[in-house]
C-alpha positions, -999 to +999 in steps of 0.1 A: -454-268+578-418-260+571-406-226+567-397-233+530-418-246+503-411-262+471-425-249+440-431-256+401-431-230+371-440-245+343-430-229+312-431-229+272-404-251+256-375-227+246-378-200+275-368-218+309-338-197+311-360-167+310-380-177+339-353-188+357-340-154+359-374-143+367-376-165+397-340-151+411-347-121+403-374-124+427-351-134+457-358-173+453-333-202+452-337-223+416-328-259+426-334-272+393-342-269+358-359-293+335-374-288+298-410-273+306-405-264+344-381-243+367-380-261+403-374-233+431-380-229+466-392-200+490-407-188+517-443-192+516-452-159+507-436-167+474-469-184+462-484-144+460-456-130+444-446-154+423-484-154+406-482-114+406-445-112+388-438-142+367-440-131+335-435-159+315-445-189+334-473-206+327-483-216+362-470-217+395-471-252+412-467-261+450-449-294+449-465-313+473-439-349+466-421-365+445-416-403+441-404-436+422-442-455+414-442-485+386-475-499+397-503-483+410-505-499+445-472-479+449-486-443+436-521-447+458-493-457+491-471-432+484-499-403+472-516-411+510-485-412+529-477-372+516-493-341+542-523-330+523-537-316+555-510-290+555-528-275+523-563-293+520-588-279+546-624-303+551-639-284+530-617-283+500-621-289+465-595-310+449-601-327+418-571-346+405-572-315+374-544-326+349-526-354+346-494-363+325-471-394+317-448-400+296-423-433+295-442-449+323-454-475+332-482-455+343-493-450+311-534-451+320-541-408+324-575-421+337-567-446+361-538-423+379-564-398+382-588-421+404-561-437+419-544-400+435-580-387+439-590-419+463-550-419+478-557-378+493-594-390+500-584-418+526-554-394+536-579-366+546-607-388+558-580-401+583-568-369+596-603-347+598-620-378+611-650-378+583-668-401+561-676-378+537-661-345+517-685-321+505-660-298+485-679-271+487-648-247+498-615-231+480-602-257+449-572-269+452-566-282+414-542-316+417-516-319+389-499-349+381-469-357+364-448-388+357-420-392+341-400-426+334-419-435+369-411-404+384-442-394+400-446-353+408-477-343+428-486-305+433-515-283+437-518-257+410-511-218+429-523-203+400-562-210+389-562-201+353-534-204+335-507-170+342-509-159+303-545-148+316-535-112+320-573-097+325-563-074+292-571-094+265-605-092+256-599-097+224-574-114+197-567-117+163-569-152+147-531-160+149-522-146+185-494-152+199-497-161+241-489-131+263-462-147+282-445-156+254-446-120+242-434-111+275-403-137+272-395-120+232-391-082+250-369-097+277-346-116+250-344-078+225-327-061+251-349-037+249-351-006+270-374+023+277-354+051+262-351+036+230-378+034+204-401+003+196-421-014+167-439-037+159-449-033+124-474-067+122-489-059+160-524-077+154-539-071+187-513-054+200-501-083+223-464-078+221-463-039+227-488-041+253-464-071+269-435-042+267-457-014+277-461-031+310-421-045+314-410-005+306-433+005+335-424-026+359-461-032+359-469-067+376-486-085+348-510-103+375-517-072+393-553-070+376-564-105+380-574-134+408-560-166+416-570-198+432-549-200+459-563-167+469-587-183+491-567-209+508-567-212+542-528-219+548-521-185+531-528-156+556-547-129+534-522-101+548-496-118+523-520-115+494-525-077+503-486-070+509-473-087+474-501-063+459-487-032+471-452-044+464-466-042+432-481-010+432-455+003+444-427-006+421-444+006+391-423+039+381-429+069+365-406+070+330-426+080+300-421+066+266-443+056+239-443+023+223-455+021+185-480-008+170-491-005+131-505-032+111-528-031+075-557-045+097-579-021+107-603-047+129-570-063+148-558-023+151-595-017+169-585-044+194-554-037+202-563-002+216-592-018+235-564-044+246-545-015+258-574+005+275-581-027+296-544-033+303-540+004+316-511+009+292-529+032+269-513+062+275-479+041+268-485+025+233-502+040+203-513+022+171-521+033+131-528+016+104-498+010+079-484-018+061-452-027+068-438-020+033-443+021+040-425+019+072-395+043+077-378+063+103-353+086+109-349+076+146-319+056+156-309+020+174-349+012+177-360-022+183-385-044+161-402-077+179-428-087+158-449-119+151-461-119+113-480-146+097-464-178+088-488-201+071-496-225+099-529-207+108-532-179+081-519-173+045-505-189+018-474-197+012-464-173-018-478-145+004-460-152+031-429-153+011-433-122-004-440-108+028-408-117+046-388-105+011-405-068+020-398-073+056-363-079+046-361-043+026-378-024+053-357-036+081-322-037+064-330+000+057-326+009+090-290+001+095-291+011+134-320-006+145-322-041+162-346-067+148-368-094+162-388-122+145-409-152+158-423-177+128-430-213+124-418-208+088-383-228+082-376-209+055-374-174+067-343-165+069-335-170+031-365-149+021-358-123+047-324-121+032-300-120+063-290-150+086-296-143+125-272-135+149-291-163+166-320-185+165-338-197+192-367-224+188-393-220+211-432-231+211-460-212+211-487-234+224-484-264+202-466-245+172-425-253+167-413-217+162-378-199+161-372-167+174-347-148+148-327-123+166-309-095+145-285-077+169-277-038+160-253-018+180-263-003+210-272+033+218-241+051+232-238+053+271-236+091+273-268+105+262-283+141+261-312+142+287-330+157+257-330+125+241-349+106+271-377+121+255-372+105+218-397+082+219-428+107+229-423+122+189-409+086+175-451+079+164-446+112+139-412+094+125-436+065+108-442+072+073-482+074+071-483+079+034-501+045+036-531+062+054-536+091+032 
């Protein structure tokens, strides 16, 4: 096996130049970058670390080969001429998992799937010298894509899909995926010392996504993945991305704010929190976002309200954006954040972005609006580190009385 490997992030339409800075970040060498996936190469203990810290990847894919197929004679010769005995032990479980094609000629999902499943079969049968596969060991999930015959084969790192935190127990009906949560805080330019809201919170996704970026928390530190149990990856490299982790989580305090009129959503956010370990971090109140006000300065609002695709009507939704507009415009300091599907928020928000990305969330087309404020000054009293521990007494809580 050579001493790099090539791997796959796949990633939500909109944010591949998040994750690409996620992936050099993490010491790793991006060769390419395609709409849905971020190719990169590493050493092999990159398959640990990049599970434990990619943030807002979807999964983590070893590439396994890549080639031109137009019939499927060509994909089974090419899929059993690949090493699959460099990854695949004889007792291995590898189903060909997901399959997708687009402008091929391949165009059959069902047929490729039998096809690469019988192509590894013959492969491994060859090299361990059996008749038979009981797959009774580790899985090795087989993902195929094609693309205008442009066959990728990889096995999937990753097990369930990286969103899969181990924190979110529970959800409201619209939530919004904790990756792409993740990818909003990264794009706010938001820091621990200065204060955050989210004044629709839901289940608290969002501020539990920034609780645990403030606090350089790995966001796979509490969960498993498949290629945990793989033979080809020495369980020493498991254990020393893990205390990486551990060990770059740091010790700033700050206090991140959630409110929302729903008292049910509000209940399972804090057990959200609890189970993410970020509890201490974030704290939540019921309040509707018409009564929120502050006196704090150059705060930060990310926040994903309803925008009729899943929930509400479209009159409520409008008169919910034209309060959201009043509220925020009131703080003149602060920088704002919204994701919606709705295309026509800006004019009943009242105030064009300072840009507008288009991202999806799952299978929903939504635009990120990004209101820019200034930025804190550099030179700041040490006093004011501590802002954010009384920002929670700031929120006007007539609402609750």
């Amino acid at each position: 096996m050579s001493k790099k490997i090539n791997l796959i992030a796949t990633v939500a339409f909109g944010i591949e130049s998040v994750v690409k800075d996620e992936i050099k970040k993490l010491g790793y060498e991006v060769t390419e970058v395609e709409n849905g996936k971020i190719r990169y190469s590493g050493p092999l203990e990159a398959i640990p670390r990049s599970n434990l810290w990619l943030r807002c990847a979807d999964r983590v894919l070893l590439e396994i080969g890549r080639f031109k197929a137009e019939t499927f004679d060509e994909l089974f010769e090419k899929t059993k001429a690949l090493p699959w005995e460099n990854w695949i032990p004889v007792d291995g479980e590898f189903p060909a998992a997901k399959i997708t094609s687009v402008k091929s000629t391949l165009f059959s999902k069902s047929d490729g799937q039998r096809i690469v499943k019988k192509a590894v079969v013959e492969r491994l049968r060859s090299k361990y010298q059996v008749d038979w596969f009981d797959e009774n060991g580790g899985k090795y999930p087989i993902h195929i894509q094609i693309l205008k015959d442009e066959v990728t084969l990889s096995i999937d790192t990753s097990g369930s899909g990286l969103n899969k935190r181990g924190y979110r127990q529970y959800g409201n009906e619209a939530p919004l995926k904790e990756t792409i949560s993740a990818a909003l805080v990264y794009l706010s330019r938001w820091r621990p010392d200065r204060v955050f809201l989210d004044p629709l919170c839901g289940s608290g996704t969002i501020v539990i996504e920034a609780a645990l970026i403030g606090k350089n928390i790995a966001p796979g530190l509490k969960r498993d993945f498949v290629s945990e149990t793989w033979d080809a990856i020495p369980p020493e490299l498991w254990e020393q991305a893990r205390q990486e982790a551990r060990d770059a989580i740091n010790d700033k305090e700050f206090l991140l704010l959630g409110s929302d009129c729903d008292a049910n959503a509000l209940k399972q956010a804090r057990t959200n929190a609890e189970l993410a370990g970020v509890s201490d971090l974030v704290a939540f109140q019921k309040l509707p976002v018409q009564s929120v006000s502050t006196k704090k300065k150059y705060g930060v609002i990310i926040t994903n309200p309803p925008y009729g695709e899943r929930i509400g009507e479209e009159k409520e939704i409008q008169r919910l954006y034209r309060d959201m507009g009043k509220v925020f415009h009131s703080l003149d300091s602060w920088s704002y954040f919204i994701i919606t599907g709705y295309e026509k928020f800006e004019k009943y928000f009242g105030e064009v972005a300072t840009k507008n990305r288009k991202l999806y969330n799952g299978d929903i087309k939504t635009y990120y609006y990004q209101y820019y404020g200034p930025l804190p000054p550099r030179k700041r009293n040490p006093v004011d580190e501590a802002q954010n521990m009384n920002a929670e007494t700031e929120i006007n809580t007539q609402a609750n009385k």
